[in-house]
N, C-alpha and C positions, 0 to 999 in steps of 0.2 A: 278638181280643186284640191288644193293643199292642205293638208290638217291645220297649222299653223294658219292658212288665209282664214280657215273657217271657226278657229277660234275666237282668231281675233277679233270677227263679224259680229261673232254671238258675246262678244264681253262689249261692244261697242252697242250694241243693239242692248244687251241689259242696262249699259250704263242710261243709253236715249230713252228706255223705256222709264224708270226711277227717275231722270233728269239728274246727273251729275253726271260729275267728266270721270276721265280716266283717271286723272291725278286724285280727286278726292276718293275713288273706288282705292286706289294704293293704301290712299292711307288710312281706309276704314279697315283693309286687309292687313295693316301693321306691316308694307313691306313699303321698300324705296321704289317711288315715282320712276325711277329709272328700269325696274327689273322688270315692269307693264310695258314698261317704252319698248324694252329688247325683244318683246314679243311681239309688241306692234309691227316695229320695223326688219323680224327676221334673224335679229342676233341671235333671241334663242329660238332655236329648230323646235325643241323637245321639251313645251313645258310641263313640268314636273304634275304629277298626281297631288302631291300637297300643295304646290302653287295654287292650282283649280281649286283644292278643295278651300284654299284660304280667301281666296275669291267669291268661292259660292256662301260660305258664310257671315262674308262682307255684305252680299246682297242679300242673305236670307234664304235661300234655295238650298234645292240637296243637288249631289253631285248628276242626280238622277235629272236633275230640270233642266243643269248646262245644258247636257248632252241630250236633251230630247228636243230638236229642234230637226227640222227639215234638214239644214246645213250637216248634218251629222250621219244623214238617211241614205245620201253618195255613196253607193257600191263603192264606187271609181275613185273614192279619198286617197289622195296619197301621202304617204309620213316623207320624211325628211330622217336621213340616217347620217 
């Protein structure tokens, strides 16, 4: 799997778990609906460490709960360069 596929898994899986969308997670994180979109869809390869972590503080988690999920545990992740 893709780093990117498995971000995206795990921002959609927090948003399902909370119940809001993607678009209302944007805008608790104070960024444009659209820069969630470009990761959704792959525009951005490589999202940034302070994207995440402005995500994680929209949902209330540390950067440590993103990233502890099964989807992350994949020897065989591969990045996007």
């Amino acid at each position: 799997m893709k780093l990117e596929e498995a971000i995206t898994k795990r921002i959609y899986a927090l948003c399902d778990e909370r119940g809001i969308t993607p678009n209302k997670l944007a805008d608790l994180a104070g960024m444009p609906a659209g820069s969630l979109k470009s990761i959704f869809y792959g525009k951005s390869k490589n999202p940034g460490s302070r994207t995440i972590l402005d995500l994680c503080q929209a949902l209330d988690i540390t950067f440590y709960d993103f990233f502890n999920d099964d989807l992350f545990k994949d020897k065989d992740l591969e990045g996007t360069y």
